[in-house]
C-alpha positions as CSV (number, residue, x, y, z in Angstrom):
1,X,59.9,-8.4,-17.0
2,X,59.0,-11.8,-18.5
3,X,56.5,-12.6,-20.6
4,X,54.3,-14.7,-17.8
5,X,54.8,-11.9,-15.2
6,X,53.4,-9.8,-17.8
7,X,50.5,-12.1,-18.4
8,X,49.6,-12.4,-14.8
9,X,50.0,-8.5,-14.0
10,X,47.7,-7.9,-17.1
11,X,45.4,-10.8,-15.6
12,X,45.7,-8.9,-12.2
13,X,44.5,-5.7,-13.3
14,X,41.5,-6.9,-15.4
15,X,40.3,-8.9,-11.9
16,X,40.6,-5.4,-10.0
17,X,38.6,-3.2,-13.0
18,X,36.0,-6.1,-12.9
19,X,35.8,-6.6,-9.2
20,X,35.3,-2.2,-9.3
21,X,32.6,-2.7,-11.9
22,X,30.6,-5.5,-9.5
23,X,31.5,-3.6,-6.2
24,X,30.2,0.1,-7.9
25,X,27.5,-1.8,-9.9
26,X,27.5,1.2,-12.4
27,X,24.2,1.7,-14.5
28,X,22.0,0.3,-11.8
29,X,19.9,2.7,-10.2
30,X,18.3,2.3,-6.7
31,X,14.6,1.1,-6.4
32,X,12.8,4.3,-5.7
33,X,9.7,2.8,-3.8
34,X,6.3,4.1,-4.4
35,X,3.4,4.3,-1.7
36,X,-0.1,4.0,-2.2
37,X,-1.1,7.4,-1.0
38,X,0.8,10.4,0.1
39,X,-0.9,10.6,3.4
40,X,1.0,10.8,6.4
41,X,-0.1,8.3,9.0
42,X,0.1,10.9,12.1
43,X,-2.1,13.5,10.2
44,X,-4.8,10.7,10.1
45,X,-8.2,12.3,12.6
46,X,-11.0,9.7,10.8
47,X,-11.5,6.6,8.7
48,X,-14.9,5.8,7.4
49,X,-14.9,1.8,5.9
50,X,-17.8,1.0,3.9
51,X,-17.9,-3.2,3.4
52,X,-20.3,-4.5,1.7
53,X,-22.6,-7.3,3.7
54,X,-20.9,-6.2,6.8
55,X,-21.6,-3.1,9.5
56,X,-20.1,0.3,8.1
57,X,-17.8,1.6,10.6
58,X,-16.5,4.9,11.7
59,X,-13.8,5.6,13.7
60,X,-11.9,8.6,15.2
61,X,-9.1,10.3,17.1
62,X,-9.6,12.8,19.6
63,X,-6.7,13.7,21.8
64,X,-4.4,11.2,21.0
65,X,-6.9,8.6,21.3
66,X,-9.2,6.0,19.0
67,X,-13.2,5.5,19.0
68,X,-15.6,3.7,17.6
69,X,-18.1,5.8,16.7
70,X,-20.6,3.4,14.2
71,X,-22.0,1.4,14.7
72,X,-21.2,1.8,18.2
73,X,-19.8,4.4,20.6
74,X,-16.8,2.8,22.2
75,X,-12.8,2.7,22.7
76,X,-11.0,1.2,19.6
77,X,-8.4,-1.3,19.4
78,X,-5.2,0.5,18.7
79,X,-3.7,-2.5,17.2
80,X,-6.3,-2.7,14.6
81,X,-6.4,1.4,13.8
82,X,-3.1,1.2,13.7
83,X,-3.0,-2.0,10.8
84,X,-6.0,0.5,8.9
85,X,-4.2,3.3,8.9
86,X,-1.0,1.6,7.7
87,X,-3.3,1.7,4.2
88,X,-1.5,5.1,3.6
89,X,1.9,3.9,3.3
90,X,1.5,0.7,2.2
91,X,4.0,0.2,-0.7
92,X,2.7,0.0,-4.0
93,X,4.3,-2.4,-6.3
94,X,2.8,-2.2,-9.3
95,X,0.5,1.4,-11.2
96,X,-1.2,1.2,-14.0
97,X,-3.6,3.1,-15.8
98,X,-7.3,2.4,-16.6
99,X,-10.4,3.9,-18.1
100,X,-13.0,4.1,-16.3
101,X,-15.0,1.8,-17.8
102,X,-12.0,-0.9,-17.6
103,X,-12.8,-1.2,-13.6
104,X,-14.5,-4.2,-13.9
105,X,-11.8,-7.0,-14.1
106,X,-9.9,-5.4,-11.0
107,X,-12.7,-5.7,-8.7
108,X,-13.0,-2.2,-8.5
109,X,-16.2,-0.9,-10.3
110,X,-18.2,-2.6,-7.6
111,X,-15.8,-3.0,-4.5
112,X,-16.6,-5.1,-1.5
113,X,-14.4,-2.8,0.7
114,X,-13.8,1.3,0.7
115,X,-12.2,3.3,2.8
116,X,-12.4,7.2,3.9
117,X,-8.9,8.8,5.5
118,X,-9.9,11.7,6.9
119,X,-11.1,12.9,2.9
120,X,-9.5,10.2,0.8
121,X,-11.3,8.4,-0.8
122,X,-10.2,4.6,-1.6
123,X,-11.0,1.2,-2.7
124,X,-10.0,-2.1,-2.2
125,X,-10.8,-4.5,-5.3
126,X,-10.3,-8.1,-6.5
127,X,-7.2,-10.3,-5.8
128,X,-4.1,-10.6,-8.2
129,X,-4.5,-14.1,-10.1
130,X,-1.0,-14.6,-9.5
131,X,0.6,-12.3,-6.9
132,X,-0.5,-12.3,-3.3
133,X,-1.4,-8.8,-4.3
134,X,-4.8,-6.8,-4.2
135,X,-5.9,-3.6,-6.3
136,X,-6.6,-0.4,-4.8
137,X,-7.4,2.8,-6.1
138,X,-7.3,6.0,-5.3
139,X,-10.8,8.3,-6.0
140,X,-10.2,11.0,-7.1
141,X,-12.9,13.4,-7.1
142,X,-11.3,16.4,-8.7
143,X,-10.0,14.8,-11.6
144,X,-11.1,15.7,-14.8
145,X,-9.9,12.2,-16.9
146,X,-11.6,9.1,-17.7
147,X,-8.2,7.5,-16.8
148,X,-7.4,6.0,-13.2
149,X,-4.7,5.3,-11.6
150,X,-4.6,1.4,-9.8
151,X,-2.0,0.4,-8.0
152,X,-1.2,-3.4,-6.2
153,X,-0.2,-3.6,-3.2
154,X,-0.5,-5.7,0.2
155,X,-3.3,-8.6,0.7
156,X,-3.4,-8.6,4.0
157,X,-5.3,-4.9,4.3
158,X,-8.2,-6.4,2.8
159,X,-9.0,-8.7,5.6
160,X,-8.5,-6.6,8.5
161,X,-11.0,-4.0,6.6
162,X,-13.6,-7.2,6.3
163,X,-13.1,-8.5,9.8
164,X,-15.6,-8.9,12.7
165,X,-17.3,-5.5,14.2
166,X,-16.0,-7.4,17.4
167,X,-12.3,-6.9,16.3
168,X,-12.3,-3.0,16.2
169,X,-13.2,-2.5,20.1
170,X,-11.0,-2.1,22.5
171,X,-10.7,-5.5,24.9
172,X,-11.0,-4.0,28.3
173,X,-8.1,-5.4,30.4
């Protein structure tokens, strides 16, 4: 074999082991996405949302089926419920541990917005100075730390919890 053929078969070969190496992408592991809570949407009966200068409101499902309970007794809107109850597996893209008395910054020692899923307990704080992220946290009730766990996730929850009484009954057709 001559000495260029050589060259290009050794060329050849390196082009297929690095063309395997970008292909298998070895060393890179797939992002394992985190949720906010472990709650399974379906197994959601109530949600309790406590806003500060606005109407608490209750809401829930019997036989399949949405109500407004408070401040009124009515039908829900579905499409609302159904952006609320979304909370539970809305993906969390950043945790991060906090005393308790480190709430403050996040919004969350004082929180214009919490929520009740059937008996979770949550809270929606302050904005992300950068991110179009929000904090949340979990309360957790049984725990015996000072530490809490607060995770980022999804603006746009915050908003639908603050909207209008008006946008959580059901529009008759």
């Amino acid at each position: 074999m001559s000495k260029p053929a050589q060259t290009n078969l050794i060329l050849f070969l390196i082009c297929i082991v690095l063309f395997a190496i970008a292909w298998f992408k070895p060393g890179l592991h797939k992002e394992t996405i985190k949720y906010f809570t472990s709650l399974e949407i379906d197994e959601i009966y109530s949600i309790e949302i406590q806003r500060e200068g606005l109407e608490n409101i209750k809401l829930i499902k019997k036989d399949k089926i949405w109500f407004l309970l408070e401040p009124e007794q009515t039908a829900a809107n579905i499409l609302r419920i159904n952006t609320i109850i979304a909370l539970a597996k809305k993906r969390s893209y950043a945790q991060f541990q906090v005393s308790d008395k480190e709430l403050e910054p996040y919004g969350l020692n004082a929180p214009k917005v919490s929520v009740k899923l059937n008996e979770t307990d949550f809270v929606i704080g302050g904005k992300h100075p950068v991110k179009a992220l929000r904090y949340a946290m979990k309360i957790d009730k049984n725990s015996q730390s000072a530490n809490q766990t607060i995770h980022l996730i999804e603006d746009k929850v915050y908003y639908q919890l603050r909207s209008r009484l008006d946008t959580f009954i059901k529009k008759s057709p």
